[in-house]
GUKEKE-511453 format. One record per atom (N, C-alpha, C): x, y, z; residue number from 1; atom name. Coordinates in nm, 4 decimals, m for minus. Each point is the difference from the previous one (the first is absolute). Example, Ala and Ser with C-alpha at 12.3 -4.5 7.8 and 13.67 -1.06 7.14 Angstrom:
2
         x         y         z    n  atom
    1.3190   m0.5690    0.7800    1     N
   m0.0890    0.1190    0.0000    1    CA
    0.0900    0.1200    0.0000    1     C
   m0.0350    0.1050   m0.0720    2     N
    0.0820    0.1190    0.0060    2    CA
   m0.0770    0.1090    0.0730    2     C
This chain:
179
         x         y         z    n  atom
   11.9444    3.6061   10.8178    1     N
    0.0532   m0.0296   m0.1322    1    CA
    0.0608    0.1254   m0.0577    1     C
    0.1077   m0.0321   m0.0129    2     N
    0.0899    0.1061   m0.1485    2    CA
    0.0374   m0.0191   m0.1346    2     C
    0.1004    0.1109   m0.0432    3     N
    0.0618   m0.0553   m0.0930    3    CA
    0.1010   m0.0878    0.0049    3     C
    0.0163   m0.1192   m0.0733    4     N
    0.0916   m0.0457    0.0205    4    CA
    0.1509    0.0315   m0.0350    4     C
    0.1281   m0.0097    0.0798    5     N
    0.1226    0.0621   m0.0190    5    CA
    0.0541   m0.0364   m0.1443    5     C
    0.0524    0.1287   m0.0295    6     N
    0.0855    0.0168   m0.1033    6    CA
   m0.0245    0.0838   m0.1273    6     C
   m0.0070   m0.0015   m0.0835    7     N
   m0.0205    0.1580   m0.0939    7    CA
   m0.1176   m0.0927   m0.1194    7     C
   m0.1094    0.0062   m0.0667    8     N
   m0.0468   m0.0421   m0.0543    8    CA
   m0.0681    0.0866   m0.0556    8     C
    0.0196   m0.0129   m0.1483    9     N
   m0.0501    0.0540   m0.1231    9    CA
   m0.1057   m0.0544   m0.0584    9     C
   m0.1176    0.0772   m0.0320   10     N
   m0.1289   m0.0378   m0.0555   10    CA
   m0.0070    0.1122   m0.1352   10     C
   m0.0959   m0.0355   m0.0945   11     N
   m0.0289   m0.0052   m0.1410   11    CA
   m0.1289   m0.0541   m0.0757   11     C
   m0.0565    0.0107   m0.0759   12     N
   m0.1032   m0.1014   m0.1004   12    CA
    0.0338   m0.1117   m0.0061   12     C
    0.1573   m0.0899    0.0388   13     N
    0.0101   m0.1016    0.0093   13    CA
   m0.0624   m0.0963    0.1075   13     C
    0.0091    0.0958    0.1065   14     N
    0.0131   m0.0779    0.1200   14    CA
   m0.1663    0.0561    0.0847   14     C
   m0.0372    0.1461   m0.0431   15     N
   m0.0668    0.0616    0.0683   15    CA
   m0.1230    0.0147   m0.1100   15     C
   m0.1167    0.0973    0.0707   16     N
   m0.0729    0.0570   m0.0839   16    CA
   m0.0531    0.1365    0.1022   16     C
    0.0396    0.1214   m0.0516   17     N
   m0.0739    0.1200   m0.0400   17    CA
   m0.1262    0.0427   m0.0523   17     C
   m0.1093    0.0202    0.0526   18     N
   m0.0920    0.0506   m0.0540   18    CA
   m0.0730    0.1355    0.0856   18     C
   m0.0525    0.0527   m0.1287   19     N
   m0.0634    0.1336    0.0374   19    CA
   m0.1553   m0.0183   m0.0040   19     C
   m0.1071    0.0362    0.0968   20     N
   m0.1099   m0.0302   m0.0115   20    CA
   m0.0511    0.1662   m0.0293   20     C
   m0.1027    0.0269   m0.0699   21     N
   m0.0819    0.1196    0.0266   21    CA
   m0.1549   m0.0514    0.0031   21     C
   m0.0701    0.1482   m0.0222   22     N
   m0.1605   m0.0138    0.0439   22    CA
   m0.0178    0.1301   m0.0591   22     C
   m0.1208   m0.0367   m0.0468   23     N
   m0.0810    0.1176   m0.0997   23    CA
   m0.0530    0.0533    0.0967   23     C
   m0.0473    0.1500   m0.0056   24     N
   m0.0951    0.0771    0.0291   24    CA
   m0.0660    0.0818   m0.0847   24     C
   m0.0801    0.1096    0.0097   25     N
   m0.1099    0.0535   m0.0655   25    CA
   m0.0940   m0.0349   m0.0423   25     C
   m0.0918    0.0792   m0.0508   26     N
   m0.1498    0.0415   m0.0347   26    CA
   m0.0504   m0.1092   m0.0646   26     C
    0.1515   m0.0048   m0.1070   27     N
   m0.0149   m0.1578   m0.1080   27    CA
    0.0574   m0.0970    0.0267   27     C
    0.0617   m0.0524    0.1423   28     N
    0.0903   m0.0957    0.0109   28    CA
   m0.0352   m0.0871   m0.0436   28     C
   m0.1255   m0.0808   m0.0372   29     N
   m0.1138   m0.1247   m0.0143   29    CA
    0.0920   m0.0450   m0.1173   29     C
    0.0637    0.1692   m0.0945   30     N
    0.0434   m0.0476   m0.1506   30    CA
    0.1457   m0.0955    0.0021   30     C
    0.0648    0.0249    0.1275   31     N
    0.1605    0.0462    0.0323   31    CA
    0.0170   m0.1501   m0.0013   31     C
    0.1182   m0.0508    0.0947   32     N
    0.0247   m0.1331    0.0380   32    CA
    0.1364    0.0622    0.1083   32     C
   m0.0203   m0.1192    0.0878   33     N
    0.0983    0.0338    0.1269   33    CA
    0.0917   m0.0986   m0.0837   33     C
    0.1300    0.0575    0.0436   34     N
    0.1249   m0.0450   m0.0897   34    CA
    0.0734   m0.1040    0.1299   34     C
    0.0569   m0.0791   m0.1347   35     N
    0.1301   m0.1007    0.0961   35    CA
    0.1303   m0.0032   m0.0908   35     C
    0.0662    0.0217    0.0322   36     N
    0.1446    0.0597   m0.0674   36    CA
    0.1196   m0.0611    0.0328   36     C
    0.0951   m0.0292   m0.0528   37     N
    0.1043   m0.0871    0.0502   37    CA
    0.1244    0.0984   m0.0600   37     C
    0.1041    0.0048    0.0784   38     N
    0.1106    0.0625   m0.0394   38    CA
    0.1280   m0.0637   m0.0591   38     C
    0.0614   m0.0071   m0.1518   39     N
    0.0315   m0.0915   m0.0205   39    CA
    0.1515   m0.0195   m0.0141   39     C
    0.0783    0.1525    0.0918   40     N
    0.1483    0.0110    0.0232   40    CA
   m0.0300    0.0520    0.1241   40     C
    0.0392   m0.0278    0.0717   41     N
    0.0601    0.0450    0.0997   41    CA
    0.1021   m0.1081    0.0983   41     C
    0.0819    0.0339    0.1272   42     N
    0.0513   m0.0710    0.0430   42    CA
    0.0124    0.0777    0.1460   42     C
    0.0324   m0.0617    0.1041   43     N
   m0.0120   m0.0103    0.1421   43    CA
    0.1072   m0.0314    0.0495   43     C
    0.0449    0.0181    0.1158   44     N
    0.0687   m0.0640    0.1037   44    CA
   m0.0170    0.0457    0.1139   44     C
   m0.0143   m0.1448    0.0846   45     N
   m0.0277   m0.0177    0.1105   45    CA
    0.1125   m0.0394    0.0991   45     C
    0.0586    0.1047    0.0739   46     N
    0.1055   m0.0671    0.0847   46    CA
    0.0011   m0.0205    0.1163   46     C
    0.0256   m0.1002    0.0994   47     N
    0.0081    0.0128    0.1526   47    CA
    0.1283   m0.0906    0.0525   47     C
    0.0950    0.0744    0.0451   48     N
    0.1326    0.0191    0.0123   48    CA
   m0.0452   m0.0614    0.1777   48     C
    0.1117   m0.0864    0.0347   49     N
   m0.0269    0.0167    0.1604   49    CA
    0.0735    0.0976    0.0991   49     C
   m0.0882    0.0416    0.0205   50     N
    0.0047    0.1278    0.1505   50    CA
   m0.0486    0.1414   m0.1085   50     C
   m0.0725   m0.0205   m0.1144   51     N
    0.0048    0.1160   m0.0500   51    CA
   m0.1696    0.0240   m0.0071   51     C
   m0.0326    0.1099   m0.0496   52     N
   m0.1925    0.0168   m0.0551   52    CA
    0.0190   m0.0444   m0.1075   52     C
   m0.1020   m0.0930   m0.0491   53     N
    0.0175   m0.0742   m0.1464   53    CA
   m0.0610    0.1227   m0.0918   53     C
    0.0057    0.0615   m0.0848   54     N
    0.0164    0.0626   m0.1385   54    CA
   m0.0336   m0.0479   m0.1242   54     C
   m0.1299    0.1061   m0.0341   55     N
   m0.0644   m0.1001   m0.1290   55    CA
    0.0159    0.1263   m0.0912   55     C
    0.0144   m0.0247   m0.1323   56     N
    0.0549    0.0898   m0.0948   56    CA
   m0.1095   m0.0108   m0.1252   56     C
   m0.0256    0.0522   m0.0741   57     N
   m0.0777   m0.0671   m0.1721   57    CA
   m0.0094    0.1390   m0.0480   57     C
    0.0295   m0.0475   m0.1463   58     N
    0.0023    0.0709   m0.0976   58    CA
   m0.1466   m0.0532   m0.1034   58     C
   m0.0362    0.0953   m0.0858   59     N
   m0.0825   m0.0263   m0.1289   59    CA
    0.0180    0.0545   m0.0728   59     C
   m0.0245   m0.0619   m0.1424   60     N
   m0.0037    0.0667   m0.1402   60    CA
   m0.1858    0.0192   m0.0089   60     C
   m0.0466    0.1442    0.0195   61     N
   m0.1116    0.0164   m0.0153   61    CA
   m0.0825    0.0364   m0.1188   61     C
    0.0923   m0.0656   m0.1433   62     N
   m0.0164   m0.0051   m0.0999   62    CA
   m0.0536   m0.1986    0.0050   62     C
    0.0251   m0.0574    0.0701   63     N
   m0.0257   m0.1504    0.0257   63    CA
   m0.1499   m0.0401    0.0436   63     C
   m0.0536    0.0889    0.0214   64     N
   m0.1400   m0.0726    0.0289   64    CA
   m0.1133   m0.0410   m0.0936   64     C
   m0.0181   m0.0908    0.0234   65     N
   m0.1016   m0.0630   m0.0826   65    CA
   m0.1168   m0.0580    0.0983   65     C
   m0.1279    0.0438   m0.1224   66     N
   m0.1438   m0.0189    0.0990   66    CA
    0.0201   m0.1520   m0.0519   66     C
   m0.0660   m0.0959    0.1449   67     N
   m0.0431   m0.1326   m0.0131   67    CA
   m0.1126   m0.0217   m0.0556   67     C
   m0.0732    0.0962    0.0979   68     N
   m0.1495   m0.0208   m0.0300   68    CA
   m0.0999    0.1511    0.0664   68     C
   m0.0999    0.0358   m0.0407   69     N
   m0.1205    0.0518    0.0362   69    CA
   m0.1207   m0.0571    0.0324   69     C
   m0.0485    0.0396    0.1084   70     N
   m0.1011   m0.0682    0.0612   70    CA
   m0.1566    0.1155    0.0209   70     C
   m0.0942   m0.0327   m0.0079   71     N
   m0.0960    0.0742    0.0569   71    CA
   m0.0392    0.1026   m0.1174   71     C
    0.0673    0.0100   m0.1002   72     N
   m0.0884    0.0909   m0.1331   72    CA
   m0.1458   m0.0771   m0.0739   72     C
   m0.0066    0.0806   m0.0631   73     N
   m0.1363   m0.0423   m0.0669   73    CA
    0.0536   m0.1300   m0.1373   73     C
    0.1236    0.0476   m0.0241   74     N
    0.0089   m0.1632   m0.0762   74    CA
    0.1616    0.0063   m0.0140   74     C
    0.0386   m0.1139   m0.0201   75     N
    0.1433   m0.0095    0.0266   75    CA
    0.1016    0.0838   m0.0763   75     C
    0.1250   m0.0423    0.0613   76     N
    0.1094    0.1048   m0.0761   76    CA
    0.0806   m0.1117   m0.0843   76     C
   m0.0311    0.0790   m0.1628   77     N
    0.0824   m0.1321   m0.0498   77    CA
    0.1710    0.0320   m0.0163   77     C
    0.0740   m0.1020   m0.0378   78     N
    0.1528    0.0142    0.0003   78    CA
    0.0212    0.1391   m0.0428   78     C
   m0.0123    0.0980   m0.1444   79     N
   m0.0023    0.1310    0.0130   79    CA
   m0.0517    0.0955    0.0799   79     C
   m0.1340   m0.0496    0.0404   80     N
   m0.0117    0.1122    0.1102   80    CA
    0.1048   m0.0124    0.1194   80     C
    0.0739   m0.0817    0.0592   81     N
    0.1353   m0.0247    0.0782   81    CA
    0.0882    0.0728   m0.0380   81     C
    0.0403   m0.0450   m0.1228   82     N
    0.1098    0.0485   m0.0658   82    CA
    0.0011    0.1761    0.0220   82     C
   m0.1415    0.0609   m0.0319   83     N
   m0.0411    0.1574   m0.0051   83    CA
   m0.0042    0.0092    0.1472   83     C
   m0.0408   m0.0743    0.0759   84     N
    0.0281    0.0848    0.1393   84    CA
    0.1065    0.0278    0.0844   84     C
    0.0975   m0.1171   m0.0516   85     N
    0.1789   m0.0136    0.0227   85    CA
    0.0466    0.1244   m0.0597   85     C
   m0.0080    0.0449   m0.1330   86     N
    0.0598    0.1058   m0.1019   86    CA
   m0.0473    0.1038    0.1111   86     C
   m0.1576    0.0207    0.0040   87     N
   m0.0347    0.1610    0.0823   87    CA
    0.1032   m0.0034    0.1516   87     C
   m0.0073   m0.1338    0.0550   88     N
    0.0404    0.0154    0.1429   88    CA
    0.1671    0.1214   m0.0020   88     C
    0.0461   m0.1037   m0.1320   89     N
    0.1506    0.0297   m0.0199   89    CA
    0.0060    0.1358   m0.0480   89     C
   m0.0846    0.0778   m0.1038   90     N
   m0.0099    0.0933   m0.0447   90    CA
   m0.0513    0.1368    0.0976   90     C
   m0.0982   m0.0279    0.0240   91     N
   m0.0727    0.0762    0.0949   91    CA
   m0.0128    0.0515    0.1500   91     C
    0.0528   m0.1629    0.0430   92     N
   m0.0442    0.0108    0.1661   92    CA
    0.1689    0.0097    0.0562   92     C
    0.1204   m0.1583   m0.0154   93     N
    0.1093    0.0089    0.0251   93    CA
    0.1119    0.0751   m0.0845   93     C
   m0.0703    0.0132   m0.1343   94     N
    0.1111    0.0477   m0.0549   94    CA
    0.1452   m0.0230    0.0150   94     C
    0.0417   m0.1595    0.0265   95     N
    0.1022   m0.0114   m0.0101   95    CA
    0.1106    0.0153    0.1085   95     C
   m0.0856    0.0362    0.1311   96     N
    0.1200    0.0570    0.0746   96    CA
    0.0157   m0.1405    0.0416   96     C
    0.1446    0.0288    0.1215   97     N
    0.0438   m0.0748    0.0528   97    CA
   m0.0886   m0.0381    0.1031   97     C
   m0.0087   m0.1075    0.1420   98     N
   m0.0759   m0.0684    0.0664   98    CA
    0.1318   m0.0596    0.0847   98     C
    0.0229    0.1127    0.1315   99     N
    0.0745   m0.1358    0.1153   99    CA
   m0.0366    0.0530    0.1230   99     C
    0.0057   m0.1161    0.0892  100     N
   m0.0362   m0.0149    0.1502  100    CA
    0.1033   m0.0403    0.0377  100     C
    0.0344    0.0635    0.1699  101     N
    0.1323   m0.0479    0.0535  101    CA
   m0.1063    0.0130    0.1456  101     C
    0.0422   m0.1106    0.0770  102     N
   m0.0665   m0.0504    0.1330  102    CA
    0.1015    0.1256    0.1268  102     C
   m0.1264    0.0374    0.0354  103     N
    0.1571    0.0876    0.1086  103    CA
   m0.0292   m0.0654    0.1542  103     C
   m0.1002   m0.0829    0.0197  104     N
   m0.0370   m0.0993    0.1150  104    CA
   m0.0691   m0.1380   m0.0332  104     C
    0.0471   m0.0631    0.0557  105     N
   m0.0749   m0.2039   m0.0252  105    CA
    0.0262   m0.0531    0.1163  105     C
   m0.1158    0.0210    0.0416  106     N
   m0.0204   m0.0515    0.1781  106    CA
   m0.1002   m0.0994    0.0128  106     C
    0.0359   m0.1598    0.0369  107     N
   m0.1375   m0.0795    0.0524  107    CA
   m0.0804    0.0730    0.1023  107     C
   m0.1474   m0.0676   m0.0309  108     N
   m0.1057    0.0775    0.0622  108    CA
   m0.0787   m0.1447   m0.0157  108     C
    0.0300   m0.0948    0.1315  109     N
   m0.0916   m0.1054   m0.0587  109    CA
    0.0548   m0.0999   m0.1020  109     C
   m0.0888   m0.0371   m0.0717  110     N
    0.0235   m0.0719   m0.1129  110    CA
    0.0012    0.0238   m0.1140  110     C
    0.0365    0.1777    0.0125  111     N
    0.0474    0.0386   m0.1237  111    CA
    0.1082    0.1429    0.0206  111     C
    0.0405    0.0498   m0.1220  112     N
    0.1051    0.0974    0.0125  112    CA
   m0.0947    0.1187   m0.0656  112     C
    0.0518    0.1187    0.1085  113     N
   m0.0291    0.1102   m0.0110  113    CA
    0.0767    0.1043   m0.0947  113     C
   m0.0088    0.0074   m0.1118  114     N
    0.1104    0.0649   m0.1258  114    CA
   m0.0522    0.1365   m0.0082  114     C
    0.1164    0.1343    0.0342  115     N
   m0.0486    0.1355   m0.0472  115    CA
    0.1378   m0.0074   m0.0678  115     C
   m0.0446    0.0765   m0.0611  116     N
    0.0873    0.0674   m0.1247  116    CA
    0.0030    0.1238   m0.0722  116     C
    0.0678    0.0241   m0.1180  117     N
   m0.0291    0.1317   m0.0910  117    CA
   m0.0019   m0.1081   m0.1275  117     C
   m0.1305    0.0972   m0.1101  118     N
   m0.0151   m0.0899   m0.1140  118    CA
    0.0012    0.1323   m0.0817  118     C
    0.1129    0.0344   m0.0791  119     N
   m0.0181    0.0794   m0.1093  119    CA
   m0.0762   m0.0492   m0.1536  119     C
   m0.1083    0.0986   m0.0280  120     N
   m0.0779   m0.0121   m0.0970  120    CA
   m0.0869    0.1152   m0.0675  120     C
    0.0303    0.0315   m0.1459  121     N
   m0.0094    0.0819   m0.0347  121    CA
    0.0540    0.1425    0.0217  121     C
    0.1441   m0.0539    0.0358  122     N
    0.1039    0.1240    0.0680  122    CA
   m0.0173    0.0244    0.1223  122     C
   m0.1116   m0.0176    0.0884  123     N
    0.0066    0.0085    0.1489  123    CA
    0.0245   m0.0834    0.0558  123     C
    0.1045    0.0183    0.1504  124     N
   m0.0008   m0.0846    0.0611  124    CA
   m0.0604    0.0167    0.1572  124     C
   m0.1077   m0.0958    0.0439  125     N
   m0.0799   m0.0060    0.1010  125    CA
    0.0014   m0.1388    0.0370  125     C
   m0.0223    0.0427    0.1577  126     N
    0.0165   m0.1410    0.0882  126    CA
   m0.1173   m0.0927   m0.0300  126     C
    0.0081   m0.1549    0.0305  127     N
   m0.1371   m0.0782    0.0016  127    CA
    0.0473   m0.0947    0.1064  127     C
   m0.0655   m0.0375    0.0557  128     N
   m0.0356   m0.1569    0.0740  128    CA
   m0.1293   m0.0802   m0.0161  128     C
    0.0865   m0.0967   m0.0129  129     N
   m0.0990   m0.1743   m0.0136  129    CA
    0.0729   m0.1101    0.0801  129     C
   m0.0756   m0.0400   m0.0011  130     N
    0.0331   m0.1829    0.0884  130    CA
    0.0076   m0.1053   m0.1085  130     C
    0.1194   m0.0958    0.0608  131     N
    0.0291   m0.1276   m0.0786  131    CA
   m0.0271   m0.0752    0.0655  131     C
   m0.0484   m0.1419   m0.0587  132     N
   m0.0095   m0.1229    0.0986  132    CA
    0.0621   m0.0730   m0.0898  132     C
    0.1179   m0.0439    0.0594  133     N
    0.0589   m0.1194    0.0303  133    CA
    0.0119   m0.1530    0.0422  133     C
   m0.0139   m0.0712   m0.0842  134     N
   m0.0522   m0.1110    0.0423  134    CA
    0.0713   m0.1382    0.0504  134     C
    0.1433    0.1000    0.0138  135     N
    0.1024   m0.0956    0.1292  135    CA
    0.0587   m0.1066   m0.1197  135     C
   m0.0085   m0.0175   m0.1021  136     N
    0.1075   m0.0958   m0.0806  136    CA
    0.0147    0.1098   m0.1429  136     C
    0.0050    0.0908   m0.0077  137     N
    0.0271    0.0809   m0.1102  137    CA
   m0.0852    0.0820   m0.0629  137     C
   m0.1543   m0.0508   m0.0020  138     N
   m0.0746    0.0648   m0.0568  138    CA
   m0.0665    0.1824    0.0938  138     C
    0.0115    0.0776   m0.1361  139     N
   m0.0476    0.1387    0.0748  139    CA
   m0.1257    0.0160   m0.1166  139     C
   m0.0638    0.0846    0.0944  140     N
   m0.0906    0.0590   m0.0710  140    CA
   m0.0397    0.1240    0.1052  140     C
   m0.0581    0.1023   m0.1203  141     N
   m0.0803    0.1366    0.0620  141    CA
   m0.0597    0.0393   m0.0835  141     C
   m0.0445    0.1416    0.0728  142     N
   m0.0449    0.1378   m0.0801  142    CA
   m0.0306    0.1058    0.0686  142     C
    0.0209    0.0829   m0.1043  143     N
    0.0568    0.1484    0.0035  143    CA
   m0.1063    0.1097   m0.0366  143     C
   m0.0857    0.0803    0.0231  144     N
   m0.0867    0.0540   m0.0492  144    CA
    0.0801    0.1808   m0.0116  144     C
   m0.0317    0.0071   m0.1502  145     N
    0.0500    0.1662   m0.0920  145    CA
   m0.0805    0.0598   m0.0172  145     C
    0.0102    0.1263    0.0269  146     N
   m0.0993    0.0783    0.0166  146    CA
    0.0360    0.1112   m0.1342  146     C
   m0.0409    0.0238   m0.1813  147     N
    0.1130    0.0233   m0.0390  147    CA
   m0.0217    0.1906    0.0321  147     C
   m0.0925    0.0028    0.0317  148     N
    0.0122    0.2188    0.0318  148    CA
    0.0707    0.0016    0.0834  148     C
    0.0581   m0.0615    0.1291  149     N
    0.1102   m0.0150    0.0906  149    CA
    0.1678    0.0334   m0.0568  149     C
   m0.0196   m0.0503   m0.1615  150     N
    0.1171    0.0095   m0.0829  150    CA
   m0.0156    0.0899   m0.1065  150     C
   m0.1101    0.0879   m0.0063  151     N
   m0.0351    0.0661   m0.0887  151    CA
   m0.0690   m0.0285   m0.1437  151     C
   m0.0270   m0.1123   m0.0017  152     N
   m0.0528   m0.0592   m0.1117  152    CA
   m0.1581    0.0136    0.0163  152     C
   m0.0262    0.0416   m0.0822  153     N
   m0.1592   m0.0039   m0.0427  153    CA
   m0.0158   m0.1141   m0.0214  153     C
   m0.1228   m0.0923    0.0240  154     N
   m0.0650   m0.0951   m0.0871  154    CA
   m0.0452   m0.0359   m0.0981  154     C
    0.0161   m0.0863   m0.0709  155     N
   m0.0612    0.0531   m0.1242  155    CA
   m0.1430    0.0074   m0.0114  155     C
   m0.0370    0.0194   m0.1141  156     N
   m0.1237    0.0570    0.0058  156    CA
   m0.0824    0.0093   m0.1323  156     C
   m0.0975   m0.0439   m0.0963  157     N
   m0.0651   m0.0111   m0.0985  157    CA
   m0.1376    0.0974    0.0131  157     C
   m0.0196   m0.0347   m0.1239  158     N
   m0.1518    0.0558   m0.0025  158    CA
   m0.0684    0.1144    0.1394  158     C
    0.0606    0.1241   m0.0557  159     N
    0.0488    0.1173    0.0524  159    CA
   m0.0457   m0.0510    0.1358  159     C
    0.1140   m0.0602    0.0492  160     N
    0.0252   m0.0308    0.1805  160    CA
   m0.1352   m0.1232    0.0550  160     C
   m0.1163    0.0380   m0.1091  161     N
   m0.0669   m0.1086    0.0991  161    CA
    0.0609   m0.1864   m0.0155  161     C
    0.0983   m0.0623   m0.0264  162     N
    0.0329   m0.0642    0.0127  162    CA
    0.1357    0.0201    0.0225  162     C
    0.0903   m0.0644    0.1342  163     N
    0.0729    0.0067    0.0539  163    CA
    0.0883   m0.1279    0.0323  163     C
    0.1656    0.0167    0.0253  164     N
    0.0441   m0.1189    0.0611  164    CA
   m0.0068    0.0623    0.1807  164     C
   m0.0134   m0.0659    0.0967  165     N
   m0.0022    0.0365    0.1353  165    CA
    0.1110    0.0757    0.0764  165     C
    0.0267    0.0743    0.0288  166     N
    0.1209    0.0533    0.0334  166    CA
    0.1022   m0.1064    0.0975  166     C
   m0.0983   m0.0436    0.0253  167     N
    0.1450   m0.0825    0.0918  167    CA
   m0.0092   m0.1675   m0.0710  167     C
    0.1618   m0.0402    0.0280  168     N
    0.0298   m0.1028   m0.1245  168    CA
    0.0282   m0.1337    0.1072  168     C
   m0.0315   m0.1031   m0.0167  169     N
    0.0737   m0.1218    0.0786  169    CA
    0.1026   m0.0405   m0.0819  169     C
    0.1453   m0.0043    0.0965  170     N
    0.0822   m0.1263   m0.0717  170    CA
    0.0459   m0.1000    0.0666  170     C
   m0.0007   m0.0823   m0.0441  171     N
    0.0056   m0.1575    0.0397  171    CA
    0.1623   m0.0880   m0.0462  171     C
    0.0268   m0.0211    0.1676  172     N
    0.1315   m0.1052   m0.0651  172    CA
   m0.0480   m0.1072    0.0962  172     C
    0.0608   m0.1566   m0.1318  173     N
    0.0017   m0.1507    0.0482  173    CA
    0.1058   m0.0318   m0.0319  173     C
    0.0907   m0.0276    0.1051  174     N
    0.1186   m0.0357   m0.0460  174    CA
    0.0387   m0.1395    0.0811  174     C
    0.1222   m0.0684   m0.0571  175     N
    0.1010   m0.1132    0.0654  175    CA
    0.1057    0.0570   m0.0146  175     C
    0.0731    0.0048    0.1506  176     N
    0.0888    0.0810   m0.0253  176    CA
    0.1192   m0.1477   m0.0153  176     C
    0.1032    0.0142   m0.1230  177     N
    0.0972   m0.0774    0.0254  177    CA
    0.0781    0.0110    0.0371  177     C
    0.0798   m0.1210    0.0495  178     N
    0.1092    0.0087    0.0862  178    CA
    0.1360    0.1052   m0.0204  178     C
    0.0167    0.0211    0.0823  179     N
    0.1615    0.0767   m0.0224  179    CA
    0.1077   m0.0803   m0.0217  179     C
């Protein structure tokens, strides 16, 4: 299974983006592992015949918004969201830009093998993840960020003993539509 031919563009319309994290430290018990959705960005996915298909995405990393927190000592209400979106944007991304360009997409099986470069937070460093494909349009993966790899500290509360995990999951479900 591949992509299917022709140039196809994904979005919040069609797709969904999300960022997962995980608490650590002394106090994590206090924290909550985050689920995050990104709420601009856009993609393209191309596979040209006789060519390597080419996956592209951009983000506005001013766009994320927490869904939900899981695993704290009591829930996060709509402001506490709202305050952890503001710090993410303030503190952690500050706004930069967010793109990945595929420089290999090779089947491996029953799924595609994607390396790339993902600039973030002004660096740009390679990643690979696997997609599975599910032979009538639908993709899905994930990508695991490591953010000291990019120079980003984690954030960090209550002098360090509560932590977000240094390395980040992101998650795409997509339908890809037709060309």
């Amino acid at each position: 299974m591949g992509i299917p031919p022709g140039s196809h563009t994904l979005g919040p319309d069609n797709a969904r983006l999300t960022v997962q994290t995980t608490k650590a430290g002394a106090a994590s018990k206090a924290g909550h592992n985050l689920r995050m959705e990104v709420g601009s960005w856009q993609a393209t996915v191309s596979n040209a015949d006789g060519a390597q298909p080419q996956i592209t995405l951009t983000a506005d990393s001013r766009s994320l918004r927490v869904l939900e927190g899981t695993g704290g000592i009591k829930g996060l209400t709509e402001d506490d969201k709202e305050n952890i979106s503001q710090t993410i944007d303030d503190e952690v991304l500050k706004g930069c830009p967010i793109e990945f360009r595929s420089t290999k997409v090779v089947p491996d099986g029953d799924q595609l093998q994607v390396q790339g470069e993902l600039e973030l937070a002004g660096r740009r460093n390679p990643v690979s993840f696997s997609l599975q494909p599910d032979g009538e349009g639908r993709i899905a993966g994930s990508a695991i960020v490591k953010q000291s790899d990019w120079g980003m500290k984690p954030y960090s509360a209550l002098f360090g003993t509560l932590k977000v995990g240094d390395e980040v999951t992101v998650v795409i479900d997509a339908t890809l539509p037709s060309a």
